[in-house]
C-alpha positions as CSV (number, residue, x, y, z in Angstrom):
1,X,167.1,89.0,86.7
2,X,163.9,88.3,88.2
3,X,160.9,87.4,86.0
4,X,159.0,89.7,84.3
5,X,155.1,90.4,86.0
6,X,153.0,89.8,83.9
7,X,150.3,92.3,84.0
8,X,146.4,91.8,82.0
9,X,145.7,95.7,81.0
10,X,141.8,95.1,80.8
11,X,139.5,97.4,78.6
12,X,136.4,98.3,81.1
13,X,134.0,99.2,78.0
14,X,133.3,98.2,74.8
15,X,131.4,100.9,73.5
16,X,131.8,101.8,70.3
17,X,134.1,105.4,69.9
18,X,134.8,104.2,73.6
19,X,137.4,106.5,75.5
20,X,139.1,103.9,76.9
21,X,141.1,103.1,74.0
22,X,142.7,106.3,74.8
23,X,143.4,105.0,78.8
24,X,144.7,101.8,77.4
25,X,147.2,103.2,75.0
26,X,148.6,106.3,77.3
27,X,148.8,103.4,80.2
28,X,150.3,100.7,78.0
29,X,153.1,103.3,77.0
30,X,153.8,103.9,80.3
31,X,154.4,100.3,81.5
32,X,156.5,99.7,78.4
33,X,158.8,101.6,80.0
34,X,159.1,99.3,83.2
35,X,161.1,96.3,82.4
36,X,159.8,94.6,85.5
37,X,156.5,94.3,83.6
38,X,155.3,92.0,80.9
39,X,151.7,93.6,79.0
40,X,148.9,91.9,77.6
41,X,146.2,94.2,76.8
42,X,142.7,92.2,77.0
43,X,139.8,94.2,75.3
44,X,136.7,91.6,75.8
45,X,134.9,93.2,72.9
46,X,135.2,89.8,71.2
47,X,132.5,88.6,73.7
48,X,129.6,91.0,72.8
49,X,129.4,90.7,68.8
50,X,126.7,93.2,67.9
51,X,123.3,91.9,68.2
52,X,123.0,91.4,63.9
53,X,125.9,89.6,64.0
54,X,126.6,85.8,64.8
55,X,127.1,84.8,68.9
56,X,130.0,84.9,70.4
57,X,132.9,82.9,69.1
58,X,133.8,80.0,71.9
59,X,137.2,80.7,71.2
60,X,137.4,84.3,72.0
61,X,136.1,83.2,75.7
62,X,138.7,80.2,75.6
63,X,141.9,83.1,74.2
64,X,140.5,85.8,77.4
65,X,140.2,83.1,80.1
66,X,143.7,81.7,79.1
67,X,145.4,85.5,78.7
68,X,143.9,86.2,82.0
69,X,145.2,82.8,83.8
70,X,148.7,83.5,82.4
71,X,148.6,86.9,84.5
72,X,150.0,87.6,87.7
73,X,148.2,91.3,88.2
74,X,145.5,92.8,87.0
75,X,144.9,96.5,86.0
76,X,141.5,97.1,84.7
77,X,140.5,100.7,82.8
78,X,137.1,101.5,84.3
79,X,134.9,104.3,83.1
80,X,131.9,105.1,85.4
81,X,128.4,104.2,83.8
82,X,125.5,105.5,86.1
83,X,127.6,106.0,89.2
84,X,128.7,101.5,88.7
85,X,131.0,100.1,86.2
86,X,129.9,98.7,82.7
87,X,127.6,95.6,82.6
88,X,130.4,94.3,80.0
89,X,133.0,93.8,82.6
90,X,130.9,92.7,85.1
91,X,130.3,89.8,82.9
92,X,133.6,89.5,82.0
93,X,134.7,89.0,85.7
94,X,131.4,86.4,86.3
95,X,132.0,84.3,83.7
96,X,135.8,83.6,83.9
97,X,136.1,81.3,86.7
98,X,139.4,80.5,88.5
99,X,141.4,83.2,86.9
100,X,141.3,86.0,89.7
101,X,142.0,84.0,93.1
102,X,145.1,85.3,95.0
103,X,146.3,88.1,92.8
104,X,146.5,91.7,92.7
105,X,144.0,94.4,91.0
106,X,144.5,97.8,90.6
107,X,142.6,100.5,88.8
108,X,142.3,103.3,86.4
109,X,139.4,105.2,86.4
110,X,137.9,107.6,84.1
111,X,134.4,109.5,83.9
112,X,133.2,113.2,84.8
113,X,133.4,114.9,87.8
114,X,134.2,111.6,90.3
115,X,136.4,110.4,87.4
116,X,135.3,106.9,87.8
117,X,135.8,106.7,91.2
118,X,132.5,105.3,92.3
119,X,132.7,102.6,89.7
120,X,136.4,101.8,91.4
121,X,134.5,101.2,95.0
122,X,132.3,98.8,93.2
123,X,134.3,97.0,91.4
124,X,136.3,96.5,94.8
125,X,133.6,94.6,96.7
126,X,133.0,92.4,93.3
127,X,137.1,91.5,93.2
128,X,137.0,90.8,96.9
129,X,134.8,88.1,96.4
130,X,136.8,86.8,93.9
131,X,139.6,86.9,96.3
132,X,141.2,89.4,94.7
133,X,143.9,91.8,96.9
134,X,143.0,95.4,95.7
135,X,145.3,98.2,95.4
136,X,144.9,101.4,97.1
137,X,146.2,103.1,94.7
138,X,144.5,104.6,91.9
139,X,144.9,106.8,89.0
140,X,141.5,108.5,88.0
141,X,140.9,110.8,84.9
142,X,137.7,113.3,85.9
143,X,136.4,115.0,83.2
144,X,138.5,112.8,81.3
145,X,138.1,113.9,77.8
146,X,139.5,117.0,78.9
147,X,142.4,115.6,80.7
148,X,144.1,114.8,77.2
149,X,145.0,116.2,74.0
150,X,144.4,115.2,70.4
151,X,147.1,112.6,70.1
152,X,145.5,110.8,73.3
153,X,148.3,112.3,75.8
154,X,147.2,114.1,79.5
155,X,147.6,117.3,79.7
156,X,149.1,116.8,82.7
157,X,152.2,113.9,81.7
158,X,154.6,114.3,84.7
159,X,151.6,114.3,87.5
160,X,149.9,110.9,85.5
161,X,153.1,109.7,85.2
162,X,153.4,109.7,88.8
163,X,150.5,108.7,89.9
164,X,151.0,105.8,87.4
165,X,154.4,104.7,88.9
166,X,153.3,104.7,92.2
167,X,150.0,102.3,91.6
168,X,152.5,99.9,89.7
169,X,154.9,99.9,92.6
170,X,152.5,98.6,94.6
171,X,150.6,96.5,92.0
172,X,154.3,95.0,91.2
173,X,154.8,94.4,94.9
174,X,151.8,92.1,95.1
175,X,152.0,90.7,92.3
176,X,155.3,89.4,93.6
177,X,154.2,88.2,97.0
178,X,151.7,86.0,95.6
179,X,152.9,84.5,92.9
180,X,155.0,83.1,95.1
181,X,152.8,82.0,97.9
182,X,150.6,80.5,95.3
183,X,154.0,78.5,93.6
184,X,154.4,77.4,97.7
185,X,151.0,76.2,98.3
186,X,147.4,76.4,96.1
187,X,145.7,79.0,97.1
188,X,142.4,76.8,96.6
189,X,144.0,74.7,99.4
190,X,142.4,77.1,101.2
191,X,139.3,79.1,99.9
């Protein structure tokens, strides 16, 4: 049996009451059911104490930026904030160096009427330049809130579902591909 890919689910907001809880959980349900995957869901929420509290912990950085070396793939849960992605992630992905290079990002978006999409295009020119492959693939949630029920379902299971499948089948693929070019030679041989 071939080795599990190990994908980092990654929380693209911290706000508090934050929707994205109820992306990560509908999502993580849905790869649990994909033996060819191995979840860890990485919320960086750890990193932004609020401001009354103490800084930081070191070791919350040192527990993200070892979870996210561990991965293979990436999927990150994006809402949209002002037509960009939250300032949150975009730390997230600046200050954890040498984790990204030669693997595979994909995307779920959420937000109102572009359902994160714009954010998704962003975030694509930020991953390319950490050399980052980007799937094509994505699964976006406009209007989001009303996309789901109570219990933090979609309205719409069979058609996520779907969608869902698809963006792992290709996520999986890459994931695949590079891990073993970069067990057959470094990639910072050459970037």
């Amino acid at each position: 049996m071939a080795k599990p890919i190990r994908i980092a689910l990654i929380h693209g907001s911290i706000r508090e009451g934050r929707f994205c809880d109820t992306i990560v959980r509908w999502a993580a349900r849905e790869i649990d059911n994909h033996d060819a995957f191995e979840l860890d869901i990485v919320d960086p929420s750890p990193l932004f104490p609020p401001p009354t509290d103490e800084p930081p912990i070191e070791s919350a950085a040192i527990d993200i930026q070892r979870r996210l070396h561990r991965a293979d793939a990436f999927l990150v849960a994006t809402p949209e904030y002002n037509h960009s992605f939250s300032a949150p992630l975009k730390h997230l992905l600046d200050s954890v160096y040498g984790v990204w290079q030669a693997k595979p990002v994909a995307f779920i978006s959420y937000g109102g009427v572009s359902g994160g999409l714009r954010a998704v295009e962003q975030l694509r020119l930020v991953f390319a330049e950490l050399h980052t492959a980007t799937i094509r693939q994505v699964v976006s949630f406009p209007n989001a809130p009303e996309q789901f029920d109570q219990q933090g379902y979609p309205r719409e299971p069979e058609r996520a579902a779907r969608n869902l499948a698809k963006l792992l089948a290709q996520l999986g693929w890459w994931a695949k591909a590079l891990r073993q070019a970069r067990q057959e030679e470094a990639y910072a041989s050459v970037s």
